[in-house]
VEXKOLDO-187434 format. One line per 2 residues: number of its first residue (from 0); their letters; for each residue x, y, z of C-alpha. Coordinates in steps of 0.05 Angstrom, whole numbers, always signed. Each point is the difference from the previous one (the first is absolute). Last residue first. Example, Ala and Ser with C-alpha at 12.3 -4.5 7.8 and 13.67 -1.06 7.14 Angstrom:
% residues 2
1) SA) +273 -21 +143 | -27 -69 +13
END
This chain:
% residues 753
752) XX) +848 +3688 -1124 | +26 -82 +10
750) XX) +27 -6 -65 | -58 -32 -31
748) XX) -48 +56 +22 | +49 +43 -41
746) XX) -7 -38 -65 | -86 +4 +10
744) XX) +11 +73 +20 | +35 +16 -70
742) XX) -52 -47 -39 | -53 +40 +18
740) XX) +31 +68 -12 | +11 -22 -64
738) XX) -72 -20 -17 | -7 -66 -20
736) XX) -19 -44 -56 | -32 -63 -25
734) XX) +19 -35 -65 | -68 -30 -28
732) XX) -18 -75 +9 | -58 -25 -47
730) XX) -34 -69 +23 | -41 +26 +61
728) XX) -8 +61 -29 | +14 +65 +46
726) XX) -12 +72 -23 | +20 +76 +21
724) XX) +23 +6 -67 | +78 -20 +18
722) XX) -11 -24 +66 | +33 +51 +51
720) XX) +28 -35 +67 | -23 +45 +61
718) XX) -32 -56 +39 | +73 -43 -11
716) XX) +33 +61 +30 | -36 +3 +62
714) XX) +16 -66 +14 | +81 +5 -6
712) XX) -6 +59 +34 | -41 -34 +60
710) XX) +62 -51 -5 | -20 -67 -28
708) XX) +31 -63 +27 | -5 +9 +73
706) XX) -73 +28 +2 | -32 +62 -46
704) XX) -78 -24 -21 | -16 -18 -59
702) XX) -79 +25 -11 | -58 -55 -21
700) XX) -59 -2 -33 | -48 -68 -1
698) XX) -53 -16 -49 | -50 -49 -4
696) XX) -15 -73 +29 | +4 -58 -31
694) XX) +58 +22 -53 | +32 +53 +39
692) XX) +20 +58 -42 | +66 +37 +29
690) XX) +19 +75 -7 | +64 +16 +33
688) XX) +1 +80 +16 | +55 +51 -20
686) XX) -35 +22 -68 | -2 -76 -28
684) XX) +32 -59 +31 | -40 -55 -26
682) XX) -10 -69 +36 | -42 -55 -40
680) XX) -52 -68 +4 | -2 +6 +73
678) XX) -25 -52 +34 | -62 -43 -24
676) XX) -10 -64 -26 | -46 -40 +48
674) XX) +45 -60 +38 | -66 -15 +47
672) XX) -2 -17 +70 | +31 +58 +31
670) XX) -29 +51 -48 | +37 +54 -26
668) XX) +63 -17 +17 | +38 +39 +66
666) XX) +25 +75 -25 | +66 +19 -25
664) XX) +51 +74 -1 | +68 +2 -10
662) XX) +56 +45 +2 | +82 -9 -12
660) XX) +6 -67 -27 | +73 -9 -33
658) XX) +35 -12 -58 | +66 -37 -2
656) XX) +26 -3 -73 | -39 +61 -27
654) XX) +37 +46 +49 | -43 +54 -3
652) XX) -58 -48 +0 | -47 +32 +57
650) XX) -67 -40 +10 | -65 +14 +27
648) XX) -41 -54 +12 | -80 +5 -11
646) XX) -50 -60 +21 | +20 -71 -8
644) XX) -72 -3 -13 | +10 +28 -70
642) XX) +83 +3 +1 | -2 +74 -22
640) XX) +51 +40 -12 | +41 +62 +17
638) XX) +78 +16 -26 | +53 +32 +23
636) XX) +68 +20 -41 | +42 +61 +27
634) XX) +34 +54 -19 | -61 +50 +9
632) XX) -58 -43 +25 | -62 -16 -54
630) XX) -33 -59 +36 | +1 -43 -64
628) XX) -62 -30 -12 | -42 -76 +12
626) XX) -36 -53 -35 | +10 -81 +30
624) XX) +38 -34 +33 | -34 -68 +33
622) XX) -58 -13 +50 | -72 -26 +3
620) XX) -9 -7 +73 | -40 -58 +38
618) XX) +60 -42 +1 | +21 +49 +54
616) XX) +65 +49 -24 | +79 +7 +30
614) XX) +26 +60 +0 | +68 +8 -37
612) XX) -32 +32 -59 | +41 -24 -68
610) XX) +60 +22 -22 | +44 -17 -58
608) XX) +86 +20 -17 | +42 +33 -52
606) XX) -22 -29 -73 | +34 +31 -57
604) XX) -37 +33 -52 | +27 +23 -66
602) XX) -25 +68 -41 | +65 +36 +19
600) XX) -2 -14 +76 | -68 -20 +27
598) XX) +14 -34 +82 | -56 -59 +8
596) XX) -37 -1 +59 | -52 -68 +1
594) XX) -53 +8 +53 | -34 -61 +28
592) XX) -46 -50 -14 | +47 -52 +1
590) XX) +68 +11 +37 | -28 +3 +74
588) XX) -25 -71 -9 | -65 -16 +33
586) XX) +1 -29 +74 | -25 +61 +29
584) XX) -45 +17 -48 | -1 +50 -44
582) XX) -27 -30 -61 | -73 -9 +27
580) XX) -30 -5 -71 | -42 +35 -43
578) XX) +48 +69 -22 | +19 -66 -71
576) XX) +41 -51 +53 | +63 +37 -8
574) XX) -5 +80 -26 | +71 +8 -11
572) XX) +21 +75 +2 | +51 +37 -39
570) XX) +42 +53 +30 | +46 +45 -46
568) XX) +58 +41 +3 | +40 +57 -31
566) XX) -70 +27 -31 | +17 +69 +43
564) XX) -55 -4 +43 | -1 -81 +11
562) XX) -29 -45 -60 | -64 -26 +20
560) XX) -22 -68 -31 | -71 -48 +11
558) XX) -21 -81 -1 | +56 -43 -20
556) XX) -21 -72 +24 | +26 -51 +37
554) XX) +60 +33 +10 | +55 -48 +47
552) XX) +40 -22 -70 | +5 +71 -22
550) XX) -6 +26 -70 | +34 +54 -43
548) XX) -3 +49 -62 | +36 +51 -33
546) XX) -10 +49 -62 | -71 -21 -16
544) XX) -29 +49 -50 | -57 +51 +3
542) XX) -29 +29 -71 | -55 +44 +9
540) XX) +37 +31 +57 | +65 +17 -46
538) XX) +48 +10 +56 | -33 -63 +35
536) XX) +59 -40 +16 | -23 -60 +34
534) XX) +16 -34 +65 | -20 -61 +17
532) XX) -24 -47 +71 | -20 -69 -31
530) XX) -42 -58 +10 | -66 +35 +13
528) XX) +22 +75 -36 | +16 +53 +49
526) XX) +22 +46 -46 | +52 +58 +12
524) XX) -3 +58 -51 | +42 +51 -22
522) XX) +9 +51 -38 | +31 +50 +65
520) XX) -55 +45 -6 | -56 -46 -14
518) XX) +19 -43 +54 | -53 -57 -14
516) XX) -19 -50 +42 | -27 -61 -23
514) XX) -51 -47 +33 | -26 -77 -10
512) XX) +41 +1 -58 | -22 -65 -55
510) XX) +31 -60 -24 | +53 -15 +45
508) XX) -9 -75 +35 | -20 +1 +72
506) XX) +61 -14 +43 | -6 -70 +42
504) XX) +50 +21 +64 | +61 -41 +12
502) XX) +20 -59 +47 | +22 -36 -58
500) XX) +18 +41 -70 | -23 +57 -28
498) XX) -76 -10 -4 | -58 +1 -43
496) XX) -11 +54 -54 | +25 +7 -71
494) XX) +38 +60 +27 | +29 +47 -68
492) XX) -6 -1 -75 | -76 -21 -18
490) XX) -8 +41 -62 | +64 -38 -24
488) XX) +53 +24 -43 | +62 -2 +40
486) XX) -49 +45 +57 | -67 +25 +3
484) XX) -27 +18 +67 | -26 +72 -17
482) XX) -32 -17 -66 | -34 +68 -9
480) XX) -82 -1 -9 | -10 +64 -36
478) XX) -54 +51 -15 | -49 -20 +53
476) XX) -57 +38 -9 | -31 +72 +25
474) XX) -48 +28 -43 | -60 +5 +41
472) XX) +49 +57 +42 | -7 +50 -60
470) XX) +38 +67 +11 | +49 -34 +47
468) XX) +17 -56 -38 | +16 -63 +44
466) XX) +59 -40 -35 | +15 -74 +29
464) XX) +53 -42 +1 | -15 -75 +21
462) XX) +42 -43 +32 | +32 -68 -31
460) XX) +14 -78 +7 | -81 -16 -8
458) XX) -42 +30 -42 | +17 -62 -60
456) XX) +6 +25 -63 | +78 -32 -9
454) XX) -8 -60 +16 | -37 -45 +59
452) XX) -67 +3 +18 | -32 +57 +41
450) XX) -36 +34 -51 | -31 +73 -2
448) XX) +14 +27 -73 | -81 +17 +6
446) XX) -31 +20 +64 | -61 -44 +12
444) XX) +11 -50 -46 | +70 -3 +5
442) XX) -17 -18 +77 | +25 +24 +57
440) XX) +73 -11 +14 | -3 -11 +81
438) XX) +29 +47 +55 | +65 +31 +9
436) XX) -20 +66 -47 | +59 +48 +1
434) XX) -12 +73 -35 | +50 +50 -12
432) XX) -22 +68 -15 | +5 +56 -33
430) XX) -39 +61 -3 | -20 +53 -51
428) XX) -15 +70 -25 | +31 +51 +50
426) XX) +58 -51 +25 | +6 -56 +38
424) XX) +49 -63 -5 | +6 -69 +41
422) XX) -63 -1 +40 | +3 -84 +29
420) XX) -44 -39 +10 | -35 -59 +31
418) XX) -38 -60 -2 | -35 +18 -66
416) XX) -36 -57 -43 | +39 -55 -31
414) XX) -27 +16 -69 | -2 +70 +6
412) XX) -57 +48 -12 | +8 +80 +7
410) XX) -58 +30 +19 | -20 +83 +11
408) XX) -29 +50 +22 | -35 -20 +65
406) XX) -28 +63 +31 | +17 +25 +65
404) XX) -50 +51 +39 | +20 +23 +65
402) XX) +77 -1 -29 | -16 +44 -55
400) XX) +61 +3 -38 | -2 -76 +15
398) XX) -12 -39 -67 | +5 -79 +5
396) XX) +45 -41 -40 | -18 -68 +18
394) XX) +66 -55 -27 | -5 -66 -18
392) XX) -62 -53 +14 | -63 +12 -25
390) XX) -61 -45 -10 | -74 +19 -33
388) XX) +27 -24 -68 | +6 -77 +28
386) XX) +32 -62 -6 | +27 -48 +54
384) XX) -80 +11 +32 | -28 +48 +49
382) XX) +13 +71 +20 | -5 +27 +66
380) XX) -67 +25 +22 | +30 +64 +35
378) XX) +9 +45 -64 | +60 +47 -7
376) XX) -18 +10 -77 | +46 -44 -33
374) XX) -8 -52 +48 | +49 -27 +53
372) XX) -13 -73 +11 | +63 -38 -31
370) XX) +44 +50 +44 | +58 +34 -19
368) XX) -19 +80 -3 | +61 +49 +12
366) XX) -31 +68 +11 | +29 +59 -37
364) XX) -19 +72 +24 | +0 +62 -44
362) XX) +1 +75 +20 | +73 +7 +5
360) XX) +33 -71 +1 | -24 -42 +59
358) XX) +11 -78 +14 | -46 -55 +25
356) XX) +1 -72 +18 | -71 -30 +0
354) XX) +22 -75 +0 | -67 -11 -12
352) XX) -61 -3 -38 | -57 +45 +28
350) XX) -8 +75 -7 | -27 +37 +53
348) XX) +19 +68 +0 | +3 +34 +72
346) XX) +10 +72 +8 | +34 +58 +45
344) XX) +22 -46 +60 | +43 +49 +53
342) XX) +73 -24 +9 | +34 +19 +57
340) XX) +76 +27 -17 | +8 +36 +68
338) XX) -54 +50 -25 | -38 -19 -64
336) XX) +18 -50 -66 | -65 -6 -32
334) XX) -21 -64 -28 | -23 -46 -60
332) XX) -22 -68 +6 | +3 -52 -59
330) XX) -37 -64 -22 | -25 -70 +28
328) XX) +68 -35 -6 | +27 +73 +46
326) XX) +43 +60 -18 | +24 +56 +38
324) XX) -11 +69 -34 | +39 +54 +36
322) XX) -9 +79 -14 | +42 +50 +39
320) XX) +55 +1 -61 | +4 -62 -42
318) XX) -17 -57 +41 | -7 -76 -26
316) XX) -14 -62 +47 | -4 -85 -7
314) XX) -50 -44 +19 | -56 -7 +59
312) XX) -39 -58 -10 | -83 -6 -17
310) XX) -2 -59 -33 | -68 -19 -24
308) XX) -23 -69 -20 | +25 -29 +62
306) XX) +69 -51 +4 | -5 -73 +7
304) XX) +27 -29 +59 | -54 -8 +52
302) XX) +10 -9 +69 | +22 -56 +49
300) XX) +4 -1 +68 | +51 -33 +37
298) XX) -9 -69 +30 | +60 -41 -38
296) XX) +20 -43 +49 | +76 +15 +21
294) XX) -18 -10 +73 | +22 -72 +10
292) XX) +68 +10 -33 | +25 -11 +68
290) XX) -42 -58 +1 | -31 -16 +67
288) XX) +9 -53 +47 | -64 -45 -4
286) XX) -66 +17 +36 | -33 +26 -50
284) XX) -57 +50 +10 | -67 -17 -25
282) XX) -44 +54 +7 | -74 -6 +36
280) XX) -59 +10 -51 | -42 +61 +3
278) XX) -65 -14 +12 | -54 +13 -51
276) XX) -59 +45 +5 | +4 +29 -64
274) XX) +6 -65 -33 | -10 +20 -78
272) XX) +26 +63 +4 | +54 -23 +45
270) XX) +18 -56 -50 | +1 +51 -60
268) XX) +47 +53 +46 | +46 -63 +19
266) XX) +3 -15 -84 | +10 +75 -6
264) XX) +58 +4 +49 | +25 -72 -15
262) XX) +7 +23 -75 | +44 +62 +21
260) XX) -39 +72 -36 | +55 +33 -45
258) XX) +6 +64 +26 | -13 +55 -56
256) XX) +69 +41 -18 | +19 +67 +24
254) XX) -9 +72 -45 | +19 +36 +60
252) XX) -66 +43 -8 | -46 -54 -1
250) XX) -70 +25 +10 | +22 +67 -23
248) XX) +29 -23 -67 | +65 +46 -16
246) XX) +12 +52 -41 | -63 +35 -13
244) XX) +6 +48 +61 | +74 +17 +9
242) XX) +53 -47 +33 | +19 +12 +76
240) XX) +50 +53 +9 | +57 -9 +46
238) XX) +32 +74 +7 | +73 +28 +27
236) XX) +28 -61 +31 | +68 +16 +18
234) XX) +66 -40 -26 | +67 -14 +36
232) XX) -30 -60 +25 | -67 -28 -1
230) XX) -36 -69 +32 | -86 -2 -2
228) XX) -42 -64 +16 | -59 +5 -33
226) XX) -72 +37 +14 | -25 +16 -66
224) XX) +4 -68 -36 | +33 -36 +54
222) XX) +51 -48 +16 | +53 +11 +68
220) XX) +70 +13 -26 | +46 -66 +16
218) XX) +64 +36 -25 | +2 +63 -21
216) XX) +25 +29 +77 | +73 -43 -23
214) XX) +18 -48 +55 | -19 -62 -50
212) XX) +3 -63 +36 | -78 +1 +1
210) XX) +20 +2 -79 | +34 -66 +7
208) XX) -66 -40 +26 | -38 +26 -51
206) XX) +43 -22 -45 | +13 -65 +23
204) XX) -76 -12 -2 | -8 +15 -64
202) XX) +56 -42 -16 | -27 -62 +36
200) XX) -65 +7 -36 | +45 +2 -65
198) XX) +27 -57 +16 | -59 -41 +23
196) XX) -34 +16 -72 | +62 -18 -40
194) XX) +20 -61 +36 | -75 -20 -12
192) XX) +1 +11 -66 | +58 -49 -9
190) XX) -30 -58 +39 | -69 +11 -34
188) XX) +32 -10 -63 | +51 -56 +24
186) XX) -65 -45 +28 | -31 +18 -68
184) XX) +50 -29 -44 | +12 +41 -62
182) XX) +43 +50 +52 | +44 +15 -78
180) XX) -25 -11 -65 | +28 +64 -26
178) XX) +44 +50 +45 | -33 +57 +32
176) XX) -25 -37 +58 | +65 -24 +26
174) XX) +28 +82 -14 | -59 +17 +41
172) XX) +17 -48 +54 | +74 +23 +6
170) XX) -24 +63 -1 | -45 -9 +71
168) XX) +60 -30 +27 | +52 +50 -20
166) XX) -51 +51 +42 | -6 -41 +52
164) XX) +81 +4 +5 | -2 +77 -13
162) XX) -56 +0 +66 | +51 -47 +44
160) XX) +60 +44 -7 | -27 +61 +12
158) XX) -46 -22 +53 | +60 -32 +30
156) XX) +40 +57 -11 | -45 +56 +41
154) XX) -14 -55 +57 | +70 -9 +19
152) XX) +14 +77 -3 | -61 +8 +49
150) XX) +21 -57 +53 | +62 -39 -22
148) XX) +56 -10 -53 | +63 -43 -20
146) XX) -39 -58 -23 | -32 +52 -61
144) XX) +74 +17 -15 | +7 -88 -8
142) XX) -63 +4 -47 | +25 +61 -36
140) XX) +72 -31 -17 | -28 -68 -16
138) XX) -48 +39 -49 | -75 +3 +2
136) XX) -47 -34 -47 | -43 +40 -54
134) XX) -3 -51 -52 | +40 +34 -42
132) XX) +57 +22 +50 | +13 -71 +20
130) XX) +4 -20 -72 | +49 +61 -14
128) XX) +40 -16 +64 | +17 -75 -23
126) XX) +18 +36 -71 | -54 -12 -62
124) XX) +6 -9 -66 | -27 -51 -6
122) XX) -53 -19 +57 | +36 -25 +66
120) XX) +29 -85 -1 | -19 -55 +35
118) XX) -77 +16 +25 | -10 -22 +55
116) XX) -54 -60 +33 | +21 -36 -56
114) XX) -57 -36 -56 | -33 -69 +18
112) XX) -68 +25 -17 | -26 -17 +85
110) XX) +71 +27 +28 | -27 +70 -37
108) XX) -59 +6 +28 | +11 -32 +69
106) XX) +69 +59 +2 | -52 +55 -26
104) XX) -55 -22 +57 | +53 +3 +48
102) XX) +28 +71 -8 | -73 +14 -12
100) XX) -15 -19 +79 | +61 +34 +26
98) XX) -17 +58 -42 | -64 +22 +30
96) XX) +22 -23 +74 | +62 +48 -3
94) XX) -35 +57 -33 | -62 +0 +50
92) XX) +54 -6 +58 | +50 +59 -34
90) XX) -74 +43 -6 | -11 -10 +79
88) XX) +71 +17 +26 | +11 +62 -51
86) XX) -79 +22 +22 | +21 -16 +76
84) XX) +60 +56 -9 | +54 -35 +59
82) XX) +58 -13 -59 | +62 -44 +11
80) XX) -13 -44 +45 | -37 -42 -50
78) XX) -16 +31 -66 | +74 -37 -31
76) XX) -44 -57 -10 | -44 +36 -47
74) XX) +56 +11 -43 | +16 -77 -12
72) XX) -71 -14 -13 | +4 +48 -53
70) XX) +66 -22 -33 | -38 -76 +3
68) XX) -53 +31 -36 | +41 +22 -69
66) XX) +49 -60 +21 | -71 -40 -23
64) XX) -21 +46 -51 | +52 -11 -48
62) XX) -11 -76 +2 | -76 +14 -6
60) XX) +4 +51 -64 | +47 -49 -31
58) XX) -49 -64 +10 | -57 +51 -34
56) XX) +50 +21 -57 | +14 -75 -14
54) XX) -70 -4 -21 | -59 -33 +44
52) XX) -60 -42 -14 | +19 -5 -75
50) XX) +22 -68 -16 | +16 -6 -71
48) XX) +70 -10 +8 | -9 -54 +51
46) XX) -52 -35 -45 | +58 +1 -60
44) XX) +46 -33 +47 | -48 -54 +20
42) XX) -18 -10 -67 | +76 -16 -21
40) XX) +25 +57 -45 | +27 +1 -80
38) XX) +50 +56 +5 | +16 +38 -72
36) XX) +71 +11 -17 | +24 +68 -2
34) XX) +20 +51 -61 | -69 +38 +17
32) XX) -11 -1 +66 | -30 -71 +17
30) XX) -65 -34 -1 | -27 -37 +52
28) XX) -37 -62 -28 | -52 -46 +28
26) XX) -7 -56 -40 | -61 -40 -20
24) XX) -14 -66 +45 | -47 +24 +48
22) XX) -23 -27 +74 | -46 +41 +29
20) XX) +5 +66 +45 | +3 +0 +68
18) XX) -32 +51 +24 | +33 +27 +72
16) XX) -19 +12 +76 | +58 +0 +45
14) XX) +21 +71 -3 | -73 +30 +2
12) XX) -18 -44 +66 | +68 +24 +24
10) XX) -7 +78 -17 | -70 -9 +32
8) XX) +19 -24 +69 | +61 +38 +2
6) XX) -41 +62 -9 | -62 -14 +45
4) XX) +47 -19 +53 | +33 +71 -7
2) XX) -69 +32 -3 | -30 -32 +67
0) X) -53 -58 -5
END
């Protein structure tokens, strides 16, 4: 019996079968609004109103889906003659036969309940366009431009086209689902699911398909954890170091996931123990004309999703002269800076707990801890239980005037742990700093005041300052929790999260920073806070306050800030999908995930322009923005980030409404099987040399090379920036210098001299 057949079968056995209820005599009444007249119903009108096998939002969800198919069918048609790629040919035939069939399922389905085969009228609210728009459908105008086309340009919009229009599908399912009461019958459950599931195969595939388009050398790199596809430009590969002893498991240094053993494979391995001398039986092959969705069997291997007790992920990086410290979820590694920038491992401190971001003031470090396993005392057991002493999460204060030799100092606990920081103020007998926890609100009876319920005590809707005294680092506490998002009175004063409208990203709600970078020198701060990129005047650093504030209906998620040199700018990122997912896709949108540039002019921001990678990335790469620098250039703005296995884009933002990609450097996934997290987590320009940690697999160093966007002036000038202090915190930008003569041969390399 074949699936469709299945379906019609069922949905008509469920239609016709019915309880009829006995005969009674007492009324049935419908009551009113108030100031109406009750309705006293027949029984048959009372059993129609009680029928629940569908809901009106299950007959809309099929009369919008039916022109939602018939727009696909009508763009597979246009494949013939106009396109010789077999993959567009074979994926148009799988599309064409999957919605053909559910084109007529929907009309049985709905002929069967007596309701239209359309709907009459678009949701309120709503313009023809809008509706279109919303459920991911193309326009007349792009449908007729996509007649127009052939061979690669053909392809390019069709995939285009046809992945957004999945895509509306797949939402118009969840937004079916979402609603109460709704797919009740189980031939419309499985229906609906189904439409999801072949969708998204059909997506995957579409992707794929589009990034073999892709001319640019980053797309299609061959998988491998030390032997993977390489593409660079502009850039030079000083050093890739491996990770250091203690910081990754040797029998499964990529960190992958166990294969999930089929059931036929062990079932066939128990027969074959049992009948060791068994013959294999022939295979049946039909003779029938075959499906051209025939080959979308599910017959890939499957592999465990939970993550392992220990992560051992590359993090964030601090320098401050020829010492680095690059930070890891299973502690800290510290490094000399040698010839051509190489960096030679001094010491490794294991200290479990995650996110491991570090910063350097003097002879102190600060470690941001988040993790419900990190201990107190470093410990590799973990903690167990909601409550418990042993636990910390906040911020490690570790003592490095002997770097051979650090000593953990001090604690500070928070109630939503550390996920970063930010050094706002040092002098000789304290530091400041600004902590943002993203993670859970432990319990009050772990760390008391910690509650995550509504009012005014709750830890959520602020950051945490925090006062490290130099003379006794077991001091250190959290001396205020500013309201940062408060507005008209309310603790809760900006993005309540979801989205802005149709066909717009869902924005996190703002109740915490996931970064903030301060400009200590220019009293300001830009914080990347979930729902909300902010500014805040932090002349007083104890006491910051909000002076501006915006969202984005494409950002997901506001993840990290950098202002430019001379704080005239600033570039927030959107970290879409959480660093887990393949974001970069070819069929993903080039608005989410991206770069938001936003010019500063008298504490207000105004939004110039976004950019996100152009290369195209496998569904086996986690990808989206993510930590980067400024490049510090003379007169100009350029900045280096990380896109984890996106790899490393350099970008130049000058004119902050049309950036542009000037270097880049990727490598093929980790694993061509597996989507493992890894990529690089940041890009630091520090001393004339781009310091990168890879996640999976260690530490990269990189030199900018001259080319037709950077003169060797231009170059040489950016490795002889002076850093105030000679030191670089990820979340603490400094005014960099130059020598005069610098800058005079930079201006005349311009001109031509």
């Amino acid at each position: 019996m074949t699936k469709n057949f299945a379906r019609g079968l069922a949905a008509s056995l469920l239609l016709g079968t019915s309880t009829i209820a006995a005969a009674q005599t007492a009324p049935i009444i419908q009551p009113g609004a108030p100031g109406m007249e009750n309705k006293t119903l027949a029984a048959e009108d009372a059993t129609k109103l009680a029928a629940t096998t569908y809901t009106p939002a299950d007959a809309r969800f099929m009369q919008m889906m039916i022109p939602h198919h018939r727009q696909a069918v009508a763009m597979t048609a246009l494949v013939e003659g106009r396109t010789a790629n077999e993959d567009i040919v074979a994926i148009a035939g799988r599309i064409d036969a999957g919605q053909a069939d559910e084109i007529a399922f929907m009309r049985e389905w709905l002929e069967a309940r007596g309701e239209r085969l359309e709907m009459m009228h678009h949701q309120a609210g709503m313009s023809h366009a809008e509706h279109m728009a919303a459920m991911g459908m193309a326009t007349p105008e792009q449908v007729a431009r996509l007649a127009t086309l052939e061979g690669t340009a053909f392809d390019e919009l069709f995939l285009e086209l046809m992945i957004r229009h999945h895509q509306g599908a797949i939402d118009m399912v969840d937004d079916l689902l979402d609603q109460p009461g709704t797919a009740y019958d189980p031939v419309m459950f499985e229906f609906v699911n189904d439409i999801k599931t072949e969708q998204q195969g059909e997506i995957e595939r579409m992707n794929a398909i589009a990034a073999g388009l892709s001319t640019d050398p980053r797309a299609g790199l061959a998988a491998g954890f030390r032997d993977a596809g390489e593409a660079i430009s502009n850039l030079r590969l000083v050093t890739a170091m491996p990770k250091p002893t203690g910081f990754f498991d040797p029998a499964n240094p990529a960190q992958l996931q166990p294969l999930i053993e089929k059931k036929e494979e062990k079932k066939a391995d128990d027969e074959s123990a049992e009948k060791p001398d068994a013959e294999e039986e022939p295979e049946l092959v039909a003779a029938t004309t075959p499906d051209p969705r025939a080959d979308d069997e599910d017959d890939e291997d499957r592999f465990g999703q939970r993550g392992s007790l220990l992560s051992f992920a590359n993090t964030d990086i601090a320098f401050s002269g020829d010492l680095m410290v690059a930070g890891n979820y299973h502690g800290w590694n510290a490094y000399r800076l040698g010839e051509d920038g190489v960096p030679e491992l001094v010491t490794s401190v294991v200290c479990p707990g995650g996110q491991g971001d570090v910063s350097i003031v003097g002879d102190i470090l600060i470690m941001s801890v988040q993790d419900s396993r990190a201990r107190k005392d470093c410990g590799l057991q973990g903690v167990q239980g909601k409550v418990s002493e042993d636990r910390f999460r906040g911020l490690r204060i570790f003592d490095i005037s002997d770097i051979t030799n650090p000593r953990q100092v001090g604690l500070v606990q928070t109630c939503r742990g550390s996920h970063t920081h930010s050094v706002v103020n040092a002098n000789d007998t304290r530091i400041i700093v600004y902590n943002s926890g993203t993670s859970y609100v432990r319990d009050d009876e772990e760390l008391a005041g910690c509650f995550d319920t509504a009012g005014d005590d709750t830890a959520l809707f602020s950051i945490d300052v925090v006062e490290i005294p130099l003379a006794d680092p077991g001091a250190s506490r959290v001396v205020d929790s500013p309201r940062v998002f408060a507005q008209d009175g309310q603790i809760a004063g900006l993005w309540r999260g979801g989205d802005h409208g149709e066909g717009t990203q869902k924005t996190n709600s703002t109740n915490h920073c996931h970064d903030i970078t301060v400009f200590p020198s220019l009293n300001l701060a830009a914080g990347a806070c979930s729902g909300n990129g902010i500014i805040m005047d932090i002349s007083d650093p104890m006491k910051p306050v909000r002076i501006d504030d915006v969202t984005d209906k494409g950002f997901a998620y506001w993840h990290s800030a950098t202002f430019n040199n001379d704080g005239t700018k600033v570039l927030f990122t959107d970290e879409w999908g959480g660093g887990g997912r393949p974001r970069c896709q070819a069929g993903d949108p080039m608005d989410w995930g991206a770069n938001a540039f936003y010019s500063l002019r008298d504490g207000e921001l105004t939004f110039d322009s976004l950019y996100k990678i152009p290369a195209p990335q496998s569904d086996k790469e986690n990808c989206v923005a993510h930590n980067g620098s400024i490049i510090p250039v003379p007169g100009r703005d350029i900045f280096v980030q990380a896109w984890y296995q996106g790899g490393i884009s350099v970008i130049d933002f000058t004119d902050a409404k049309n950036p542009i990609e000037i270097a880049y450097f990727d490598r093929g996934p980790v694993d061509k099987d597996q989507l493992i997290t890894g990529g690089y987590w940041s890009a630091y320009w520090y001393k004339g040399r781009i310091y990168a940690t890879e996640i999976a697999r260690g530490l990269d160093v990189f030199a900018l090379e001259p080319s037709e966007f950077l003169t060797a002036e231009e170059t040489a000038a950016a490795e002889a920036a002076q850093f105030p202090g000679d030191v670089f915190n990820p979340q603490t930008q400094t005014q960099v210098t130059w020598p005069e003569d610098v800058v005079a041969r930079v201006e005349q390399s311009r001109k031509g001299g």
